[in-house]
N, C-alpha and C positions, 0 to 999 in steps of 0.2 A: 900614810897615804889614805890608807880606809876613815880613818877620823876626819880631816880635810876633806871625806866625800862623802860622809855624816853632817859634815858643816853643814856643808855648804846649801843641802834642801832648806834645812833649820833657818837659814840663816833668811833665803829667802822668806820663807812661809813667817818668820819676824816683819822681817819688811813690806811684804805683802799686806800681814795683818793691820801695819801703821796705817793711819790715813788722820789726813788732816782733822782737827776741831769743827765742828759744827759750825756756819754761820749765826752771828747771831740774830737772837730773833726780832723779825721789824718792831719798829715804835707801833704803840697801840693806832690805831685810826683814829683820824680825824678830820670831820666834814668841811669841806672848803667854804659850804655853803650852808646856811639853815634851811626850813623844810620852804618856810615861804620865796624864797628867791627859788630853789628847785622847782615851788610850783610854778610861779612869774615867768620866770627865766626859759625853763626846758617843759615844763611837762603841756602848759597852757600852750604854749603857742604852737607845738608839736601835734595837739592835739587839733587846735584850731588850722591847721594846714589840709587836715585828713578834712576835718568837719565840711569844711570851705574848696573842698575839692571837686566833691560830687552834692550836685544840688538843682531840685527845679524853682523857680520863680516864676510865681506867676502875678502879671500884670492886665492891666486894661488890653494891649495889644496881642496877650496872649501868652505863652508861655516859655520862660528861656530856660534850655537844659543845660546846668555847666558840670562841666566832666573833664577832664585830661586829655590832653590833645596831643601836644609834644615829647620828647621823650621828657625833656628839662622836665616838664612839669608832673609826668609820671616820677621821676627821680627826688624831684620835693615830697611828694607821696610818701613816696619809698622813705625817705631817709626823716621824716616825720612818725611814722609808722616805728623803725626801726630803733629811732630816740627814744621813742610810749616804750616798747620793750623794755630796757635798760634802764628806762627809769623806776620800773615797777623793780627793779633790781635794785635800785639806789634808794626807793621807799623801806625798803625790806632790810637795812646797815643798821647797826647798832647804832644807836647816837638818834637816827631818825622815828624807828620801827618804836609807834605808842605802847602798841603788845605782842604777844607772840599769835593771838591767836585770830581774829578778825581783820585784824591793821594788815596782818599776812596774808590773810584771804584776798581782799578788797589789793592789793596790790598786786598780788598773783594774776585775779581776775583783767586787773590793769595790763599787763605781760602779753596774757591770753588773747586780749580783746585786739591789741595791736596786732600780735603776731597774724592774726587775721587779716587784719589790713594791710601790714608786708605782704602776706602772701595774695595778695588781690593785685598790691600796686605791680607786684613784679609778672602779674598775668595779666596787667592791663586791665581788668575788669571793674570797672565802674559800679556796678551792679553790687556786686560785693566790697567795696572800697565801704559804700553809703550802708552795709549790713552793718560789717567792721562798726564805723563809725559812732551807729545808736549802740553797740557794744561795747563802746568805748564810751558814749556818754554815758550809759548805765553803770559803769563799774564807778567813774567817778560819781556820781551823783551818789551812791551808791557808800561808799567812802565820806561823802559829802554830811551826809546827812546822821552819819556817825561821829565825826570826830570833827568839821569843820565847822565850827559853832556860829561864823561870822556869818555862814549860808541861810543861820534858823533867823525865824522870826522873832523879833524880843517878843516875850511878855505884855499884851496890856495892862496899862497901869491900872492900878487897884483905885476905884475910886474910894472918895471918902465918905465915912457911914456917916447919914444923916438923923 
């Protein structure tokens, strides 16, 4: 009887110890999309929602202040704002991220600059919506002018020595 009640812990503290095999581990990543469709696609026109949000115009007749009115249109904001974040996240995946150390930056700053403009659209604040905004065009331009070559100017042509 005392052996049977020696097992029986043991026996447990076996089966306890078993535990399944590890899952295995995912397939490496891979981008649905190349960097230029992510810019086309999600990061531009995300950007151009916020841009295009808050704005004055002015004309001959004077001057028109556009700003958010409805919730709907605070909520485009929002969810414009919100896409900039995540995409600075999807800038930063292996497969897209040119290096570790600037392309990092420059998208962070991208991250940064939205999450500002989230935090405006969801206080309604116009005022800061259009901070956000030149925040967000500085971090791309910003980026732009580092690694997007189509943005520079060619070269003038070298004339020929006479």
């Amino acid at each position: 009887m005392r052996i049977i009640q020696r097992l029986i812990p043991a026996g447990l503290l076996f089966l306890l110890g078993c535990s399944a095999p590890p899952p295995p581990a995912p397939p490496p990543f891979t981008t649905a999309i190349n960097l230029k469709q992510l810019m086309n696609w999600v990061i531009d026109p995300s950007a151009d929602v916020i841009w295009d949000s808050v704005k004055s115009i002015m004309t001959t007749n004077g001057t028109n202040e556009i700003a958010p009115k409805t919730e709907e249109q605070w909520a485009a904001v929002r969810t414009g704002a919100a896409t900039l974040v995540e995409a600075g996240n999807l800038l930063m995946m292996e497969g897209r991220a040119k290096d570790n150390k600037e392309w990092m930056a420059a998208a962070r700053r991208l991250s940064t600059s939205a999450e500002q403009a989230l935090k405006a659209a969801e206080a309604k604040n116009a005022d800061a919506v259009f901070n956000a905004g030149g925040d967000i065009y500085n971090a791309c331009k910003g980026c732009h002018d580092r690694y997007a070559f189509f943005d520079q100017k060619a070269p003038a042509p070298e004339q020929p020595a006479k």
